[in-house]
C-alpha positions as CSV (number, residue, x, y, z in Angstrom):
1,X,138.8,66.3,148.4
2,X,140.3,68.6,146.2
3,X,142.0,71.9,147.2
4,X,138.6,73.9,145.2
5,X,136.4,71.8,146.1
6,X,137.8,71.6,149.9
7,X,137.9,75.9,149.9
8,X,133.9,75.3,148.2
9,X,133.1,73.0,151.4
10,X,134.4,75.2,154.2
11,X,132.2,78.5,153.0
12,X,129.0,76.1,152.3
13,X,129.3,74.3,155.9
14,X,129.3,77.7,157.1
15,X,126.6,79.1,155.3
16,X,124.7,75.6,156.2
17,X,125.0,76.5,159.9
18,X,123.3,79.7,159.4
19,X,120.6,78.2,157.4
20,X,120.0,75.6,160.1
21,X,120.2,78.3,163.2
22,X,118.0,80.8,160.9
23,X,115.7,77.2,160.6
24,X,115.1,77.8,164.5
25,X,113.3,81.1,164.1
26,X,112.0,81.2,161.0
27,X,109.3,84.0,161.7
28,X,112.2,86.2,162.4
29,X,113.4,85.7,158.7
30,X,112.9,88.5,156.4
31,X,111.2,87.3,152.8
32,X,110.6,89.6,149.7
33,X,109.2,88.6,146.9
34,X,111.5,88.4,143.6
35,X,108.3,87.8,141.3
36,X,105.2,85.5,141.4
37,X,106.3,82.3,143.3
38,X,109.9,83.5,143.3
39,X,110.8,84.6,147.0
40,X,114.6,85.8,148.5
41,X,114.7,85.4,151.8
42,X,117.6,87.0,154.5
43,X,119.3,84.0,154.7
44,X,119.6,83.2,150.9
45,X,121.7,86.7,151.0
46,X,123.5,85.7,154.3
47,X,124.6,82.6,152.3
48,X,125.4,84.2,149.4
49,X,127.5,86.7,151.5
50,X,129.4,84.1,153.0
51,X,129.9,82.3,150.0
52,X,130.9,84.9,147.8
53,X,133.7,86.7,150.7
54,X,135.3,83.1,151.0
55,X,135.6,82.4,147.0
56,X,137.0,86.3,146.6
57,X,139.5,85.8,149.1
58,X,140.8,82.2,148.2
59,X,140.2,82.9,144.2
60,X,140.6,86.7,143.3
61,X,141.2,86.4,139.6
62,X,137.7,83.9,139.7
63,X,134.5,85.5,138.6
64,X,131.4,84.7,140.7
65,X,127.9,84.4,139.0
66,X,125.2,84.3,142.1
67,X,121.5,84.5,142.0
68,X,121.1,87.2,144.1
69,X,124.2,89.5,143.5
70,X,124.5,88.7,140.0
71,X,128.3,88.7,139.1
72,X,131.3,88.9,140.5
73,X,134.9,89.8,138.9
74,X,136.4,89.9,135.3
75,X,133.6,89.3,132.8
76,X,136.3,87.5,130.8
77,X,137.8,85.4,133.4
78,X,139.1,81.7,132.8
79,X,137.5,80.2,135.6
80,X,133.7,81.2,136.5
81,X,132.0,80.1,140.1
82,X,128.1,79.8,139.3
83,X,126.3,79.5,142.8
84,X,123.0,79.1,144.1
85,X,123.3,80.1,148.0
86,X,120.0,78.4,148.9
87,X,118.0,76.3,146.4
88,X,114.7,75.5,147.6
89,X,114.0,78.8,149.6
90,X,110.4,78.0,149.8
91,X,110.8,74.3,151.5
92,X,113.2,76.6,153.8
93,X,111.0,79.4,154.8
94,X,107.9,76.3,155.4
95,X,110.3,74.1,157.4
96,X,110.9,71.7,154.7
97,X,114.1,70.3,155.1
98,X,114.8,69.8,150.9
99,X,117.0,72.4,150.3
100,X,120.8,73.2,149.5
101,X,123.8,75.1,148.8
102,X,124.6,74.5,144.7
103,X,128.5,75.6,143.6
104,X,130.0,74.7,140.7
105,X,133.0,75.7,138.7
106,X,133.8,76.2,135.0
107,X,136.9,76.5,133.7
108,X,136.6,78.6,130.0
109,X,132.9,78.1,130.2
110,X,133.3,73.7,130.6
111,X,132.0,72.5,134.3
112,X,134.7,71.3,136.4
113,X,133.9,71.4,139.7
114,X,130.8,70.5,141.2
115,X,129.3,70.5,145.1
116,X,125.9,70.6,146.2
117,X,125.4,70.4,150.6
118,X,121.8,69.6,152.1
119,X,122.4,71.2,155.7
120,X,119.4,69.3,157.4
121,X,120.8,65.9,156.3
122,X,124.6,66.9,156.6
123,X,124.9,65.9,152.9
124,X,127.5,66.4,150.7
125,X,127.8,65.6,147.0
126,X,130.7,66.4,145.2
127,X,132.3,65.8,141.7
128,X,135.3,66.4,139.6
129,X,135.5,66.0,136.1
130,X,136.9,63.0,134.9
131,X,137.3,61.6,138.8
132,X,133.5,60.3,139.1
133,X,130.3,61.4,142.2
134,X,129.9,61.0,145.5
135,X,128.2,61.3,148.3
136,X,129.6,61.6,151.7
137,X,133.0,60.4,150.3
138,X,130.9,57.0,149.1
139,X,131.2,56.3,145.2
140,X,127.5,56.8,143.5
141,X,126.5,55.8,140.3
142,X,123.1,56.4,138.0
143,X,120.4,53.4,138.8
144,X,121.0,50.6,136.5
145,X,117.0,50.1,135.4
146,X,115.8,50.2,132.0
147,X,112.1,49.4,131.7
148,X,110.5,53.0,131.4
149,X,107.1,51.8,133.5
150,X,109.7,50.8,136.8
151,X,111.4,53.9,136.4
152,X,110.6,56.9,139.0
153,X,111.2,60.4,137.5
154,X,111.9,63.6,139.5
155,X,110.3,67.0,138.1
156,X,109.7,70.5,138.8
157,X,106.4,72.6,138.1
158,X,106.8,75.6,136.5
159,X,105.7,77.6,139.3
160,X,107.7,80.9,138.6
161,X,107.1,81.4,134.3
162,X,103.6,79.6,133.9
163,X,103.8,80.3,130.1
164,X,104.8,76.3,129.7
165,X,102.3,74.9,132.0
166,X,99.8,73.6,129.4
167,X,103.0,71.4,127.4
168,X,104.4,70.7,131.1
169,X,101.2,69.1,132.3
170,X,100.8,67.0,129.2
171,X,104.1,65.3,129.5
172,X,103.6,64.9,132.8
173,X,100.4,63.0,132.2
174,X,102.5,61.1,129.9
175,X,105.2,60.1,132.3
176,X,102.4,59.2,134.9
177,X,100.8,56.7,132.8
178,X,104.8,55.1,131.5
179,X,106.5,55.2,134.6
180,X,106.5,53.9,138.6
181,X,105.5,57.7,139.4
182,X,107.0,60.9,139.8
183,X,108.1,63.4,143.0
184,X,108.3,67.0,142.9
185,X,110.4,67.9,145.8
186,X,111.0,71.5,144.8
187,X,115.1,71.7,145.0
188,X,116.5,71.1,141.3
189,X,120.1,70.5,143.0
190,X,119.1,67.7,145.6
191,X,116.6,66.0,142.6
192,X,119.6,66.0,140.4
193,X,121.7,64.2,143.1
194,X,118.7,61.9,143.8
195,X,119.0,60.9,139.7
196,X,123.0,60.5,140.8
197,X,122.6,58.1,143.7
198,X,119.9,55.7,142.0
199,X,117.1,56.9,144.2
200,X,115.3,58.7,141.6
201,X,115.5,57.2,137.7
202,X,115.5,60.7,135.7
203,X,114.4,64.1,136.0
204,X,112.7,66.7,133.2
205,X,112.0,70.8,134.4
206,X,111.5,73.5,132.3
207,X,113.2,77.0,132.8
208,X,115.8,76.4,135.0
209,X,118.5,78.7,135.9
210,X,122.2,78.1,135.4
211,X,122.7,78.0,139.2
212,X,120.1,75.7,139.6
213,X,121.0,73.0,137.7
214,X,125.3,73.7,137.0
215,X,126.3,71.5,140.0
216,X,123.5,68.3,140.2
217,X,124.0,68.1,136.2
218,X,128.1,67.4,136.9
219,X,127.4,65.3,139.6
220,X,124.6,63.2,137.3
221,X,127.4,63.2,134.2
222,X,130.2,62.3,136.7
223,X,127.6,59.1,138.2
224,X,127.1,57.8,134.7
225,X,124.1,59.8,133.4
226,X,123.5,62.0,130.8
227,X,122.0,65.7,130.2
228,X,120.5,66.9,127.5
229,X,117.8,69.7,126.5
230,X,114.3,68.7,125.5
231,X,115.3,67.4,121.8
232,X,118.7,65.4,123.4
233,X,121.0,68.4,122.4
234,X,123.5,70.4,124.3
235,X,122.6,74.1,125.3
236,X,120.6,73.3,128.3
237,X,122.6,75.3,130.6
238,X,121.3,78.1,128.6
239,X,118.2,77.4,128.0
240,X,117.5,76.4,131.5
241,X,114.9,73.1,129.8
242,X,116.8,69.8,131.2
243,X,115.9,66.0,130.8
244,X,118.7,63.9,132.6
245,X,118.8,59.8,133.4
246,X,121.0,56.7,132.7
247,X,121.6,56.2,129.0
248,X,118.8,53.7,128.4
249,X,116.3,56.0,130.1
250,X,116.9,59.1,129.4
251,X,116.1,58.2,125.3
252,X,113.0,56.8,126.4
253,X,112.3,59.8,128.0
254,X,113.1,62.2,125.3
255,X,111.1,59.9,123.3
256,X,107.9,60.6,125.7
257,X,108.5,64.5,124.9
258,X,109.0,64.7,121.4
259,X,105.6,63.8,121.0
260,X,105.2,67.2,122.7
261,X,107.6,69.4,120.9
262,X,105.6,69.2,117.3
């Protein structure tokens, strides 16, 4: 492990033991409600609290991009820290135990750095560019299938901005009647490091934010996937609209959308 990514791990196993002491009591945990289906709880602050102090302190000339907090530092600085303290607060607050602490690092607006941590499992996923994935210091690499119909693809509804929900559902008819199925497990991190390790064949959402996606899309690129946006291009950390798989996959997915993007 990397100096970063060590000083990365140390504030995220902190922040993970809150989560999973705040986990004990959970109707002691303050919730307020962000927007429709978009909650911030007490501990996604804690976290990003935690977080944020430890980065500051080891990385002063870094600036921070948060979801709560917003941003941290120099608006022009080199090196940019884009976090999501706790990514699947709703599984959280319900007792679901898919969620996770999402950090990566850019370095003049190119990821770097990546690390996501799933407290409940003690999972830790990390990647550097150039230097591969893994998982619990184990090498992982992108599943190696490429028949569309034995493929099983992760997604996300678009729960938060329903203005999509009409073209989402469509595709997702068309992916159920292609593929082996497909989970919605409601933490775009962890179904990005599920695409990573093999145990899930690609992944399409709509809407995503940068700190949702940043880390898992590193760790997918650095496992031998690819991400694109809907039409296969680049821009999807902006546009937050991500289709990730293996090579062979991932066209035949973006394949299955176009259809959709008329």
């Amino acid at each position: 492990m990397n100096p970063i990514l060590n000083t990365a791990f140390k504030a995220a196993r902190k922040a993970g033991q809150m989560m999973i002491r705040a986990g004990g009591s959970l109707d002691t945990v303050k919730v307020d409600s962000k927007a429709f289906n978009d909650f911030v709880s007490s501990v996604d602050r804690e976290s990003e609290m935690i977080l944020v102090e430890a980065l500051k302190e080891a990385y002063p000339h870094h600036k921070i991009t948060c979801e709560e907090s917003g941003s941290h530092g120099k608006a022009d600085a080199e090196y940019e820290w884009i976090i999501d303290p706790l990514d699947g607060t709703t599984n959280f607050l319900h007792g679901h135990p898919q969620y996770a602490i999402s950090m990566a690092l850019l370095h003049k607006g190119v990821l770097q750095e990546a690390l996501v941590y799933a407290p409940e499992r003690n999972d830790l996923y990390m990647a550097s560019r150039g230097k591969g994935a893994l998982l619990n210091d184990r090498r992982i690499r992108v599943s190696n299938r490429i028949e569309l119909n034995r493929c099983l693809i992760g997604t996300g509804f678009p729960v938060v901005d329903q203005s999509m929900m009409d073209k989402y559902l469509a595709i997702l008819k068309d992916f159920l009647a292609k593929t082996a199925g497909a989970r919605r497990e409601g933490a775009a991190s962890l179904d990005l490091c599920a695409l990573a390790t093999g145990r899930l064949d690609g992944f399409f959402e709509f809407n995503l934010k940068p700190w949702d996606i940043a880390a898992g899309a590193l760790i997918v690129q650095e496992a031998g996937g690819i991400v694109t946006d809907m039409r296969g291009n680049e821009g999807w950390l902006e546009s937050g609209d991500v289709v990730a798989g293996n090579p062979k996959v991932l066209a035949q997915m973006l394949q299955v959308i176009a259809a959709h993007n008329k």
